[in-house]
C-alpha positions as CSV (number, residue, x, y, z in Angstrom):
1,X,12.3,219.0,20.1
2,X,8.9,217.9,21.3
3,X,8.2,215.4,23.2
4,X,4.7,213.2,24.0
5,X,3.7,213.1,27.8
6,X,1.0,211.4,29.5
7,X,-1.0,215.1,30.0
8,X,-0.6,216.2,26.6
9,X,2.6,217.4,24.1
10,X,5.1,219.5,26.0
11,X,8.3,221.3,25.4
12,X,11.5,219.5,27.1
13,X,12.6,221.9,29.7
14,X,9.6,223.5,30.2
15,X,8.7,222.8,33.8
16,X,5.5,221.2,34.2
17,X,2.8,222.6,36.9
18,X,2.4,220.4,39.8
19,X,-0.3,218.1,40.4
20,X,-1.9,218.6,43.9
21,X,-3.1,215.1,45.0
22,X,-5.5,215.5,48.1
23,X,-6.3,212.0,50.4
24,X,-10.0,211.6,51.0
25,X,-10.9,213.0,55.1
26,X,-10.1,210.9,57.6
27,X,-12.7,209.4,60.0
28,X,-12.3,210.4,64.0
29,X,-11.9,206.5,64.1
30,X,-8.8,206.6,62.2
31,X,-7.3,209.4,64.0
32,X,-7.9,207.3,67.5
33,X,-5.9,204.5,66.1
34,X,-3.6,206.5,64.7
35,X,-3.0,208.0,68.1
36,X,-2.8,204.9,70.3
37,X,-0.2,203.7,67.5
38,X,1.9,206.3,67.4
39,X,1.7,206.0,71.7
40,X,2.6,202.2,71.2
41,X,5.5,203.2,68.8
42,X,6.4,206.7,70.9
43,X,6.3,204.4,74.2
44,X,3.9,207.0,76.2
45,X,2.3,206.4,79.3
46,X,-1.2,205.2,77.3
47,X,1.1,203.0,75.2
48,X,3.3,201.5,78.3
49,X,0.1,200.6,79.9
50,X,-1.6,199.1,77.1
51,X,1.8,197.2,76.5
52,X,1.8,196.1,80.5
53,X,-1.5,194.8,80.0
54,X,-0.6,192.7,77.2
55,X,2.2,191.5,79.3
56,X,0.1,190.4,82.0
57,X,-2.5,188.6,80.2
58,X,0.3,186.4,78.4
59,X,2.2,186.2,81.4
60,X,-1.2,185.1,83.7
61,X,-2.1,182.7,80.5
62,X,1.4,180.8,80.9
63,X,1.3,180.8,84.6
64,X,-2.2,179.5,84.6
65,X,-1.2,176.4,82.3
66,X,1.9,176.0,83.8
67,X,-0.1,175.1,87.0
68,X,-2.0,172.8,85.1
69,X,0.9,170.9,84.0
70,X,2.6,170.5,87.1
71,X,-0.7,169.4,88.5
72,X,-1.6,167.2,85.9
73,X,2.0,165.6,85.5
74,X,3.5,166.2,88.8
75,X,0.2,164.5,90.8
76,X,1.0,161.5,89.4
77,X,3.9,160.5,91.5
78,X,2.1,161.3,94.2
79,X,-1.0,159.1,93.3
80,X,1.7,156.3,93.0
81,X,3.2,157.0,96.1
82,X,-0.5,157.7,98.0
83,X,-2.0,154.6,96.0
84,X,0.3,151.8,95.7
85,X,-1.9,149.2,93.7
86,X,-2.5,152.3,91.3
87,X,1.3,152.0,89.8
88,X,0.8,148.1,90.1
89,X,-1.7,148.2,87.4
90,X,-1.4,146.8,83.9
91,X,-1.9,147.5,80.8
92,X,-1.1,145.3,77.4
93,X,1.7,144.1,79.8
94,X,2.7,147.2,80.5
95,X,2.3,149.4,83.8
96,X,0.4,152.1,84.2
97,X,3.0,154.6,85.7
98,X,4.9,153.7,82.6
99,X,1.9,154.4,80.3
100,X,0.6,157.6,82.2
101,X,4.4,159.3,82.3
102,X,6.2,158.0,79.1
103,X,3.3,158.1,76.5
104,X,0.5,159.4,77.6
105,X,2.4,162.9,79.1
106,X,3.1,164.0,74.8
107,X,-0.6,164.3,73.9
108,X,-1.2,166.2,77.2
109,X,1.6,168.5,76.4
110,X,0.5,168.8,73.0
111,X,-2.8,169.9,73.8
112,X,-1.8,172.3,76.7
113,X,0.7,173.8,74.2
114,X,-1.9,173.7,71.7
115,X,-4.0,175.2,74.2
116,X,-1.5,177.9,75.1
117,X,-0.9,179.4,71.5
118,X,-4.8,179.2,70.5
119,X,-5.5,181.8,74.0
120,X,-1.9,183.7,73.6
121,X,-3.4,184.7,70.1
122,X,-6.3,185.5,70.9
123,X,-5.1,188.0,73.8
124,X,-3.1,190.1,71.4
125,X,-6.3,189.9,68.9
126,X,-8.1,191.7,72.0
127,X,-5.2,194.0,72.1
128,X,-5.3,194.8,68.4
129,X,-9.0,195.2,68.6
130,X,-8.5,197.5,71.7
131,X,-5.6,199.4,69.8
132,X,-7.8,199.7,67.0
133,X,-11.1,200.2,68.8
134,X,-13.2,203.2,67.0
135,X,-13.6,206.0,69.6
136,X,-17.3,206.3,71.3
């Protein structure tokens, strides 16, 4: 019984000769990234240290806006405490240590958070380029 394959008519149990498939060469660039991936996913001393620097960049990003909102929200009692006639202040019948603290604190946390993903991404961008950096 004959049957039709893709190379040409064959004979059912007659073993067919393998194809060899070769991959095109791979650049010295690829090879680097290969390597500093496989140290990432081996967790080697290169990859450990790459890692910690990713670590510390986040960690100094969210320390550094941190500060800024405990300055920016946290300095205001102290302005009404160091300037009286500051919290005595009114706006559309409403005071200003009201305004500053109950509405206008969610935009500012907003745009710090905002602030905080946009800069947090872009640190692990310059980690992937750095991973993936061609060898010079």
């Amino acid at each position: 019984m004959d049957r039709v394959r893709p190379g040409g008519p064959t004979r059912v149990g007659v073993p067919q000769p393998r194809a060899r498939v070769v991959l095109a060469e791979v650049s010295g660039r690829e090879d680097r990234a290969a390597r500093t991936r496989t140290e990432l996913a081996q967790q080697t001393r290169v990859g450990e240290a790459l890692v910690k620097g990713l670590v510390r960049a986040q960690l100094a990003l969210a320390l550094r806006l941190s500060l800024v909102v405990m300055i920016g929200l946290g300095g205001l009692p102290w302005l009404f405490a160091i300037a009286p006639a500051v919290g005595r202040v009114t706006v559309l019948g409403v005071k200003l240590p009201w305004l500053l603290l109950g509405v206008a604190s969610f935009p500012f946390l907003i745009a710090v958070g905002w602030a905080y993903v946009r800069l947090a991404e872009r640190n692990e961008q310059d980690f992937t380029d750095l991973v993936q950096r061609p060898e010079r």
